[in-house]
C-alpha positions as CSV (number, residue, x, y, z in Angstrom):
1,X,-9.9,-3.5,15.9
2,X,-15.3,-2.5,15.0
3,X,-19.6,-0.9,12.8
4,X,-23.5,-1.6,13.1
5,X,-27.2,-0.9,11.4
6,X,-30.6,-2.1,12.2
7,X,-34.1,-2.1,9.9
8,X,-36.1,-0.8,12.6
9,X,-33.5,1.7,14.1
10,X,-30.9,4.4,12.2
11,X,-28.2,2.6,12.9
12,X,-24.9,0.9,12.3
13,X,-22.0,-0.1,13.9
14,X,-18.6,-0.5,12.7
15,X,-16.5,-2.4,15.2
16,X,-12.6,-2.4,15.4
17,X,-10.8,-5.7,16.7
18,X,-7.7,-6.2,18.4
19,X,-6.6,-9.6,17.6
20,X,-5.1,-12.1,20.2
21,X,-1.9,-13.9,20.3
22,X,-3.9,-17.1,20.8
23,X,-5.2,-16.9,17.1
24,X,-2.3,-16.8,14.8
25,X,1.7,-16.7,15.2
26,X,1.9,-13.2,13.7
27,X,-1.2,-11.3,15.0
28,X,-1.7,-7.3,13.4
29,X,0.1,-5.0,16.0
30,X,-2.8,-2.8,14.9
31,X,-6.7,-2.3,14.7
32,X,-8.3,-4.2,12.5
33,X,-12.2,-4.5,11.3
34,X,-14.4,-7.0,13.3
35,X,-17.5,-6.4,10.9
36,X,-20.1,-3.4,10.1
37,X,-23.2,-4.5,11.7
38,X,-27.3,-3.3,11.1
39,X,-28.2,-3.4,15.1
40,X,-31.1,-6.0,15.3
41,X,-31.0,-7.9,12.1
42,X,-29.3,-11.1,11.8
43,X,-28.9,-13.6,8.6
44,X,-31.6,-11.7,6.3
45,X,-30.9,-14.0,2.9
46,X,-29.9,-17.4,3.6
47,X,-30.0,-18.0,-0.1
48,X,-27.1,-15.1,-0.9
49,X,-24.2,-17.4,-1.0
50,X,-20.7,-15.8,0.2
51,X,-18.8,-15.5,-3.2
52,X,-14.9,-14.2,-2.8
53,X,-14.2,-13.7,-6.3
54,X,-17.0,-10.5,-6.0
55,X,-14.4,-8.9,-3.6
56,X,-11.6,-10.2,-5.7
57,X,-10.7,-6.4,-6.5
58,X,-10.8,-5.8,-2.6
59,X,-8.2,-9.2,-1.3
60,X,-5.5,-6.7,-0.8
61,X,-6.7,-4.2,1.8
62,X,-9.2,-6.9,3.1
63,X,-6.0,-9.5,4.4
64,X,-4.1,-6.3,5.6
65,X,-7.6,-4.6,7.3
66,X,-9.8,-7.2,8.0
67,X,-7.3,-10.5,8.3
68,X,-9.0,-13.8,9.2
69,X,-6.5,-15.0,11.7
70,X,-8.8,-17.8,13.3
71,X,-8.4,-20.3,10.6
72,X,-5.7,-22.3,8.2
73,X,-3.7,-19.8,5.2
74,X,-5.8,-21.7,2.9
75,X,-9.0,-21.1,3.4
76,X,-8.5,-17.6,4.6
77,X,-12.4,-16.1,4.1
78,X,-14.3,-18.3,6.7
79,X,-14.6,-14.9,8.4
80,X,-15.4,-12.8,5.9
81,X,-18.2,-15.2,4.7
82,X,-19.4,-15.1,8.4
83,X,-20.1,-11.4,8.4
84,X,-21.7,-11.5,5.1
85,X,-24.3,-13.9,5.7
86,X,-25.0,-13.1,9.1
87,X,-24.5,-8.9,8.9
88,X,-24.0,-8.5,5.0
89,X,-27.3,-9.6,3.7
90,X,-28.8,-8.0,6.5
91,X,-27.3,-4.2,5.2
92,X,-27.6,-4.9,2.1
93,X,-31.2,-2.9,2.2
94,X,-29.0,0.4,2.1
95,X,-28.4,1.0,-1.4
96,X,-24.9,2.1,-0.7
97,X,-24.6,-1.4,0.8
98,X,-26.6,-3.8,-1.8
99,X,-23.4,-6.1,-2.6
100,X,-21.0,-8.0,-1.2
101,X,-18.4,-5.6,-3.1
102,X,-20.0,-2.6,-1.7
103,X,-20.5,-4.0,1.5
104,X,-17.0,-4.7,1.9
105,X,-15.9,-2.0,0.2
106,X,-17.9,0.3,2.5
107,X,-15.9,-1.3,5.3
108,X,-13.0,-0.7,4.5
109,X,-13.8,2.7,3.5
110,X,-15.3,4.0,7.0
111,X,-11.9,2.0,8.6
112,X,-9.8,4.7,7.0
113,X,-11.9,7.1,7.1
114,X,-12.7,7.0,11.2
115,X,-8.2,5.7,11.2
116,X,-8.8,4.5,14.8
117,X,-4.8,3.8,15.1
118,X,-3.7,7.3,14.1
119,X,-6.5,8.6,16.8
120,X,-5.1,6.7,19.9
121,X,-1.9,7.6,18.5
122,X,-2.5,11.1,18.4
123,X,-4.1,10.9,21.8
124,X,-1.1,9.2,23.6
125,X,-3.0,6.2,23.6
126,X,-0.5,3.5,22.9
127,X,0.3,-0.1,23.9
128,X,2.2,-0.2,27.1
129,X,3.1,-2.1,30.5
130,X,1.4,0.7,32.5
131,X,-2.3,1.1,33.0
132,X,-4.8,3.6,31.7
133,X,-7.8,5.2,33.0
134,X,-10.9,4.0,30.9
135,X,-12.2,7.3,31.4
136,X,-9.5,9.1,30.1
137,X,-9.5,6.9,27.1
138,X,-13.7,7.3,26.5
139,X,-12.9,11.3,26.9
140,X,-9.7,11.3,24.2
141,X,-11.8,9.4,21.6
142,X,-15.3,11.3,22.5
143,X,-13.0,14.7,22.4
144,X,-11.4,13.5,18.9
145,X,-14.8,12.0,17.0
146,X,-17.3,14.4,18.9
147,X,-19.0,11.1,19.4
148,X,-19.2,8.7,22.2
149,X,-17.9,4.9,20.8
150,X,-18.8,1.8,22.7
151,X,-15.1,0.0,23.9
152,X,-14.9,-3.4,25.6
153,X,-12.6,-5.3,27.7
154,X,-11.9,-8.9,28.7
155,X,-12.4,-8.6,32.2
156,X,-9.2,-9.2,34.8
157,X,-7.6,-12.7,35.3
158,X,-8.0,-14.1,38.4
159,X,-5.7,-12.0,41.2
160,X,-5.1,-9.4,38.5
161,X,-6.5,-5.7,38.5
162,X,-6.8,-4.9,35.4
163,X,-9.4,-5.0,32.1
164,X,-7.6,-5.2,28.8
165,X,-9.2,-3.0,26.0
166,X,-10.4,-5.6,23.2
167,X,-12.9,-4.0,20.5
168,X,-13.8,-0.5,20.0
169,X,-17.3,0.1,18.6
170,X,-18.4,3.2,16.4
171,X,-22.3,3.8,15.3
172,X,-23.5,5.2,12.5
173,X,-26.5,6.5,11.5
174,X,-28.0,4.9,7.8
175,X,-26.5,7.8,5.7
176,X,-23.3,6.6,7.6
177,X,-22.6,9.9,9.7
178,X,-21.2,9.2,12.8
179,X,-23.3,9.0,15.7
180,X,-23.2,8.7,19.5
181,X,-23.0,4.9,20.8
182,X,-26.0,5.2,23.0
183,X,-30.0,4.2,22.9
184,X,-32.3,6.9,20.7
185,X,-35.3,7.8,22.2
186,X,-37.6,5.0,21.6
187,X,-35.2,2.1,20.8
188,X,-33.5,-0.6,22.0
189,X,-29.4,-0.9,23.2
190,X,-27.4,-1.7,20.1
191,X,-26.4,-5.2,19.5
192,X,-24.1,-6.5,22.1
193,X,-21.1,-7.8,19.9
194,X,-20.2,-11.6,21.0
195,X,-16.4,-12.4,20.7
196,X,-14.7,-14.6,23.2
197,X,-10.9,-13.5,22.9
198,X,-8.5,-16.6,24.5
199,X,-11.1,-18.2,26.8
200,X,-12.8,-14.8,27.9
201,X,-16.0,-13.0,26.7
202,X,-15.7,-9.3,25.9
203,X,-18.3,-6.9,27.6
204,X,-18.4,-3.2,28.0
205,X,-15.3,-1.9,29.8
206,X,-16.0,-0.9,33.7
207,X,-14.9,3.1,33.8
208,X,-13.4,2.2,37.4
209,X,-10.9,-0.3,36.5
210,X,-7.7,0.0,35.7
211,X,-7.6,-0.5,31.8
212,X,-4.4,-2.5,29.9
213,X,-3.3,-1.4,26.5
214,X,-1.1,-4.0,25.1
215,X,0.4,-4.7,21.6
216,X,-1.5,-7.5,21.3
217,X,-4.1,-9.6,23.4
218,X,-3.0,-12.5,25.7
């Protein structure tokens, strides 16, 4: 349902998760955010505490766009104070990024702006029982944002053929233009996002498997 930025690098990525039936009765039957990530830098401030009531303004959009379906209704902002202290504090050196609200905020604002479920939708990209070609999917989104975003798959079950599409990665560049999912000249891969989905670890999709598109992940 997925965004990233580094110190060193130009960098951001925003990263779109889709969630798994494992994780909650009722998953989204949409994208949703995973987090917006600086490529290389991890838990910057250990002193600058989560503190929901900062986003208070925000709780609306962030439980419909960014829902934390991993853990009990009533302490719904484990995740949320996950991404801040690990990827938060470390983009809070943009200025357009210096608070939790902003930070947040930001998030939520590149989500509609990049609308990765009216893309796919526009693209004839939808859930279904029939399998895609990865690279047909990498070509509609390329063709759509003009850049190349960075998707990954849980890889197939045993005696199964098929990858099933997971997150969808977008990078930005630190005045947040979009920008293509690959090295620069001189740097490093971005940041390989680690999610485990079910039991399985996601990694880049393989462009010669046959790619599943479901609703929702098994």
């Amino acid at each position: 349902n997925l965004y990233s930025w580094t110190h060193t690098t130009n960098t951001l990525c925003f990263c779109f998760l889709q969630m798994s039936a494992n994780d909650c009765q009722d998953p989204p039957k949409y994208w949703t955010i995973h987090g917006l990530w600086p490529d290389k830098a991890e838990d910057c401030n250990r002193t600058w505490h989560f503190n929901v009531t900062e986003i208070k303004d925000l709780m609306s959009d962030m439980r419909h766009y960014w829902p934390d379906v991993l853990h009990s209704s009533l302490n719904r902002t484990q995740f949320w104070k996950h991404e801040w202290d690990k990827h938060g504090t470390c983009a809070a050196t943009l200025k357009v990024l210096n608070s939790q609200k902003k930070y947040f905020g930001k998030a939520l604002e590149l989500y509609q702006h990049v609308d990765l479920n009216g893309c796919l939708l526009k693209a004839g990209i939808k859930p279904s029982s029939s399998y895609y070609q990865m690279t047909a999917i990498k070509e509609a989104l390329t063709r759509f944002y003009g850049v190349t975003p960075k998707i990954q798959c849980l890889p197939p079950e045993e005696g199964e053929k098929a990858q099933t599409i997971g997150q969808i990665e977008f990078c930005f560049t630190k005045e947040l233009q979009l920008r293509n999912c690959t090295a620069l000249k001189g740097e490093s891969n971005p940041m390989q996002a680690h999610l485990k989905l079910g039991t399985e670890e996601l990694s880049v999709c393989n462009d010669t498997l046959p790619t599943y598109y479901p609703s929702e992940v098994q």
